[in-house]
C-alpha positions as CSV (number, residue, x, y, z in Angstrom):
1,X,-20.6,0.4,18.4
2,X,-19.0,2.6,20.8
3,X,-15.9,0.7,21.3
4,X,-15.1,1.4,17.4
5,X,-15.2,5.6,18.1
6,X,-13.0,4.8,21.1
7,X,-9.5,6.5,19.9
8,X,-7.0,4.2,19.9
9,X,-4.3,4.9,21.7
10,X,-0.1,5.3,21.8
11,X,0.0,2.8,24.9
12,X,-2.2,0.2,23.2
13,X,0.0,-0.2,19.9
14,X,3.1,0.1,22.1
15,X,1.9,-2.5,24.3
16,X,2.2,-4.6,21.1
17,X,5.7,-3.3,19.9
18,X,7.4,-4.6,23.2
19,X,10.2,-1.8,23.0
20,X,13.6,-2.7,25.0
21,X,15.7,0.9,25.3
22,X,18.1,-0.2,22.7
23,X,16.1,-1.1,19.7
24,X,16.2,0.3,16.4
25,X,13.1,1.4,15.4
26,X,11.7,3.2,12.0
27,X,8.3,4.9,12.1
28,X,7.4,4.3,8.6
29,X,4.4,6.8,7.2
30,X,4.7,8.3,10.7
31,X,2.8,11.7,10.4
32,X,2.9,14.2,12.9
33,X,4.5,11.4,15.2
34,X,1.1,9.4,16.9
35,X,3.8,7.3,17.7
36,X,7.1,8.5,16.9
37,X,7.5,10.6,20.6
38,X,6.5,8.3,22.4
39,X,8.3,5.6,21.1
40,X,11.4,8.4,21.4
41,X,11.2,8.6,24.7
42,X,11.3,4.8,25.4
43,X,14.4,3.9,23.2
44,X,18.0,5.2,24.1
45,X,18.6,5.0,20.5
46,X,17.6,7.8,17.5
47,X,14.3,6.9,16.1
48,X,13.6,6.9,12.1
49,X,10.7,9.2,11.4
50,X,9.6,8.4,7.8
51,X,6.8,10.1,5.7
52,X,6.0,11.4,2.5
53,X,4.3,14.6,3.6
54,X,6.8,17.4,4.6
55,X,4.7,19.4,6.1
56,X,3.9,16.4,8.7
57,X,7.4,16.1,9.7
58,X,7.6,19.4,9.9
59,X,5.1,19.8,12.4
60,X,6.6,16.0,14.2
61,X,9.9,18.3,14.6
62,X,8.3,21.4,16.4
63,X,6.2,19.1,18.6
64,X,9.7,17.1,19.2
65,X,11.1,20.0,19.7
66,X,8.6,21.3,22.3
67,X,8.8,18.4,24.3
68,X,12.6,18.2,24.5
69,X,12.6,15.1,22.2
70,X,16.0,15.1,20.5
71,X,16.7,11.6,19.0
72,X,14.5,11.6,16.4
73,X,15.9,11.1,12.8
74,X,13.5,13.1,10.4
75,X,13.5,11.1,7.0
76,X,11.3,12.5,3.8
77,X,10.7,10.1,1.2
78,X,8.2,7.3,0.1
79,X,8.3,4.4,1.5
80,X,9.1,2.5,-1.5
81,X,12.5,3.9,-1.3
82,X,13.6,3.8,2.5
83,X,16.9,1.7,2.7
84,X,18.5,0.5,5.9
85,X,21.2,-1.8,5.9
86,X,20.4,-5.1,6.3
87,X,19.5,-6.8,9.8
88,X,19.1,-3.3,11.4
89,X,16.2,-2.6,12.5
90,X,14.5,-4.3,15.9
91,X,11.6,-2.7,15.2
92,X,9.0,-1.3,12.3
93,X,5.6,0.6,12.8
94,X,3.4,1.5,9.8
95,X,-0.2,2.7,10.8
96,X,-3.0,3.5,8.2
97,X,-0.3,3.7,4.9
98,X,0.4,0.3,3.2
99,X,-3.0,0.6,1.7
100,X,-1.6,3.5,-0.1
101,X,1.6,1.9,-1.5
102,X,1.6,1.4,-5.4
103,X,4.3,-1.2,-4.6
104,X,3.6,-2.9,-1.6
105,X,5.1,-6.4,-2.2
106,X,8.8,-4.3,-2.8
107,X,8.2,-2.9,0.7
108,X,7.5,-6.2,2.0
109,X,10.5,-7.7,0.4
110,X,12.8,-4.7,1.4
111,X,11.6,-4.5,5.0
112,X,12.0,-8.4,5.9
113,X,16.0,-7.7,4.3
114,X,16.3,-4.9,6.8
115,X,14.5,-6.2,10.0
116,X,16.8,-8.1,12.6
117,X,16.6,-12.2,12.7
118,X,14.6,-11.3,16.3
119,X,13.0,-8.1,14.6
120,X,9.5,-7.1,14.7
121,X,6.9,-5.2,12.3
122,X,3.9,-4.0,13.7
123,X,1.1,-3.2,10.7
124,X,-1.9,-1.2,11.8
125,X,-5.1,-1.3,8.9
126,X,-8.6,-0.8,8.5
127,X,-10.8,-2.6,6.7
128,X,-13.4,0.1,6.7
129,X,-12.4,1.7,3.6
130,X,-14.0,1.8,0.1
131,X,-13.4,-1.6,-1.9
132,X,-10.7,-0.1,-4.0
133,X,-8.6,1.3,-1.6
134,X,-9.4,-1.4,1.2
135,X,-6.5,-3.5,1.9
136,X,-8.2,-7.0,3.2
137,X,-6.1,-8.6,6.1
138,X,-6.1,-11.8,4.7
139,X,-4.5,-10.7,1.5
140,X,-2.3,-8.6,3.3
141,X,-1.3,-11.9,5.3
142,X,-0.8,-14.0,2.4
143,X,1.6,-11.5,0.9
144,X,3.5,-11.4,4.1
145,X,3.7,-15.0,4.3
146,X,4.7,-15.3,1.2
147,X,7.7,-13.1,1.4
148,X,9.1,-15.2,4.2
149,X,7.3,-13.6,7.6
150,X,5.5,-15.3,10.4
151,X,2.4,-13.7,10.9
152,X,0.0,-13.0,14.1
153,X,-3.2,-10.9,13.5
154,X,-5.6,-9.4,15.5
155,X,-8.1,-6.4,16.1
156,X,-7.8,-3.3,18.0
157,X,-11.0,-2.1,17.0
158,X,-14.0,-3.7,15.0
159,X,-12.6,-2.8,11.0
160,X,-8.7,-1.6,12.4
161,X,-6.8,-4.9,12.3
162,X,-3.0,-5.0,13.3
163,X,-0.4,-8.0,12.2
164,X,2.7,-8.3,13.8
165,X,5.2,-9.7,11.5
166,X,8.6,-11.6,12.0
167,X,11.1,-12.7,9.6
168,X,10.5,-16.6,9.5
169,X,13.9,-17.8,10.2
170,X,15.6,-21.0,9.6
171,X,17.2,-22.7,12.5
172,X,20.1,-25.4,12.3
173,X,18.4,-29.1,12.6
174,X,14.6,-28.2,12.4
């Protein structure tokens, strides 16, 4: 039981990422930025910081600000209404929020039009919550799949789950 209070860490879910300094990369539902300065300061290229909750972004920006962290876009609004252009982004992060989304299978469908052919979304979970907010991996897999993504699953914890999810692509002759 005491390798599920272990914190998880930045380095362990950027381990997964596999960030390359010129990737586009949108921190969707990304708080007070767990993840957003770190990713910051790997990536030459300005970082979408998405949430809901103002005051968390506010908060992202003075700690940003604090640590000299200057390309990170600050974006409030709900993630059922993010828009990039299409084949954008290189890479996605949502940690703890699809659970929360009254419209998940639009985000789905929107994010696999705006991730790159080679681009990557990394879903962090739990399945430790009550039933009715609980958001089972396997259903969250099948939705995925079913929206045209290739998904790989596994557990950083003993009820926090992660899936990293790529556009299933066609290639000529297969």
């Amino acid at each position: 039981m005491a390798a599920e209070t272990k914190p998880i860490t930045p380095e362990e879910l950027l381990d997964l990422l596999k960030l390359n300094e010129r990737d586009h990369v949108a921190d969707l539902g990304c708080g007070t930025g767990f993840l957003t300065i770190p990713i910051a300061r790997i990536v030459n290229t300005d970082v979408h910081a998405v949430d809901l909750d103002r005051g968390a972004l506010e908060e992202l920006k003075r700690r940003a600000d604090e640590m000299r962290v200057e390309n990170i876009l600050y974006e409030h609004m709900s993630l059922e209404y993010i828009h990039f252009s299409q084949n954008t982004l290189h890479k996605v992060i949502t940690r703890f929020v699809l659970h929360e989304l009254p419209n998940l299978v639009k985000v789905i469908q929107d994010l696999r039009d705006m991730l790159r052919d080679d681009g990557l979304w990394l879903i962090i979970e739990t399945e430790a919550l009550p039933q009715e907010d609980r958001l089972p991996s396997d259903d969250l897999m099948r939705k995925l799949q079913s929206a045209g993504y290739e998904v790989e699953k596994g557990y950083l914890r003993e009820t926090i789950y992660y899936l990293i999810a790529r556009k299933a692509v066609r290639r000529p002759g297969v």
